[in-house]
N, C-alpha and C positions, 0 to 999 in steps of 0.2 A: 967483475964489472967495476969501473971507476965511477966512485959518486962526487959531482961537484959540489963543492959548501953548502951552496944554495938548493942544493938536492937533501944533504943530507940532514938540513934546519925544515926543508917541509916535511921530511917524513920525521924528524922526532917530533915535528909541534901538533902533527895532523896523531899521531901514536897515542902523545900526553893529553888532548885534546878526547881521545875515544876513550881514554885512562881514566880520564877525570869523571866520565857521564856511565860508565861503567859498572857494574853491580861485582861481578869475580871476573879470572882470569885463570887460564890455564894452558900451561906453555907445553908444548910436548914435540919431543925429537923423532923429526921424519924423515929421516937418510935412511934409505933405498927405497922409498915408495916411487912410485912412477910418474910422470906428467899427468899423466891419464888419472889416477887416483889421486894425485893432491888436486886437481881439475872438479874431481865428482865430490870428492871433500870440500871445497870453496861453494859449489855449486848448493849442496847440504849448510852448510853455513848461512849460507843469503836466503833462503827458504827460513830457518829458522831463526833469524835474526840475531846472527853471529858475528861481529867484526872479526875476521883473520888476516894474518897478516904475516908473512916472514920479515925479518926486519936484523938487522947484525947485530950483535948484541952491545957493541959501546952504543950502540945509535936505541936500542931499548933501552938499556940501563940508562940513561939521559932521560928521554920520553918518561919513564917512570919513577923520577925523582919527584918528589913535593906529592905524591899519589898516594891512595891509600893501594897500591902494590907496590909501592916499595921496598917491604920486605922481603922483593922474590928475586932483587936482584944479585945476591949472591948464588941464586938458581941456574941464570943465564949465561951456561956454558955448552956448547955443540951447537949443531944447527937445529935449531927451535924454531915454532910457528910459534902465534900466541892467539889465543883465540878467545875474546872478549866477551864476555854477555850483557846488552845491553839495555834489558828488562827484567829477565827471569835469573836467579842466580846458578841456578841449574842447567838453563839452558846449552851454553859451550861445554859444559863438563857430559851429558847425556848425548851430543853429537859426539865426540870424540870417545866417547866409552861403545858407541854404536858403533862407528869406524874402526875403532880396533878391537873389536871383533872380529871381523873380516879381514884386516889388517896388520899382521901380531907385529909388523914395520914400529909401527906408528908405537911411542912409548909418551906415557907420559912421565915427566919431568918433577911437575910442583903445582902446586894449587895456591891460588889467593880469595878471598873473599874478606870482605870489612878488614882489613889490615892485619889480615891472621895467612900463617904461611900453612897449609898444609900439606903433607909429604902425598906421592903418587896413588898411594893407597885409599887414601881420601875423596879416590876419585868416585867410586861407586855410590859411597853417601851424599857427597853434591848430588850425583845425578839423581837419584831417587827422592831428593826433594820435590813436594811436589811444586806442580805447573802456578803460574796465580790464581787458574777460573777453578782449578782442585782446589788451592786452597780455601779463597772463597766457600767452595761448596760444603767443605768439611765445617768451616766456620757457622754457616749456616745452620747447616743440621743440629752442629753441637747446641744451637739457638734456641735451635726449633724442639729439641727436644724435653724439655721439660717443660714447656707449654703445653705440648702432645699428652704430658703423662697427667697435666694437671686437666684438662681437657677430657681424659680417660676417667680419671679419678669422680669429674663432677658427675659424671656419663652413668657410672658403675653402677650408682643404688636404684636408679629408674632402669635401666636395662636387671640387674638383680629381681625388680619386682615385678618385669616382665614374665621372664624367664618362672616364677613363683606361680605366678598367675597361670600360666602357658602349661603348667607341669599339673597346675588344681585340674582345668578344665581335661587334660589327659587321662588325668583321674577318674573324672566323673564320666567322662566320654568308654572308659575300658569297663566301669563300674554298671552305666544302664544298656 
């Protein structure tokens, strides 16, 4: 398909534009998947709040000058999607690890986050990042936890002198 100039300035500026508000990236080669499956793949993206996108690769590597993905454009060779996360850094990287699974087509390429390139393998650590409301809650507990012990601690010697008490009167109770 021929792209006119004016075609191919909206899609670098609309590309560098989702680059720039972006958290990671992660580009992966989908030659032989079917319409129907890059279809349910787009479909999985928009639900999880994924920008994707195919896009030629001089028209990405453009799009992602002055970015902090930068670094991935010595990556951008074959037919590549690119698929953006635009809140959770984890996000795109745990759809596309769920897709290909079911999918062993679908490869990925190269990973970005904060202007750091990482290779395909990297994929499963992105993903297992957690969520924000995970982390959040991890934060939280870690919070909450030594108020709980201190909380315990002041608790212990009046519950101690119940338990004392509770054990006399056992006594005297088995005794008459």
């Amino acid at each position: 398909m021929v792209l006119k100039l004016e075609d191919k300035k909206a899609i670098v500026s609309e590309v560098a534009s989702v680059a720039k508000q972006a958290v990671s990236l992660v580009a992966a080669e989908y030659s032989g998947l079917t319409v129907a499956q890059l279809t349910g793949l787009r479909k999985s993206a928009r639900e999880a709040g994924v920008y994707m996108r195919v896009v030629r690769n001089t028209l990405a590597r453009r799009a992602l000058e002055g970015t902090q993905f930068a670094c991935m454009q010595e990556e951008l060779v074959g037919p590549l999607l690119l698929a953006f996360s635009q809140e959770e850094p984890s996000a795109a990287a745990r759809l596309i690890k769920e897709f290909a699974k079911e999918n062993e087509k679908l490869k990925v390429k190269a990973l970005a986050i904060e202007s750091q390139l990482l290779p395909p393998e990297g994929l499963d650590r992105l993903a297992s990042l957690p969520t924000r409301n995970e982390a959040i809650a991890q934060l939280m507990s870690v919070m909450q936890a030594p108020i709980t012990k201190f909380v315990r601690t002041l608790a212990e010697p009046h519950a101690k002198l119940v338990r004392t008490i509770a054990a006399i009167r056992d006594q005297k109770q088995a005794a008459a």
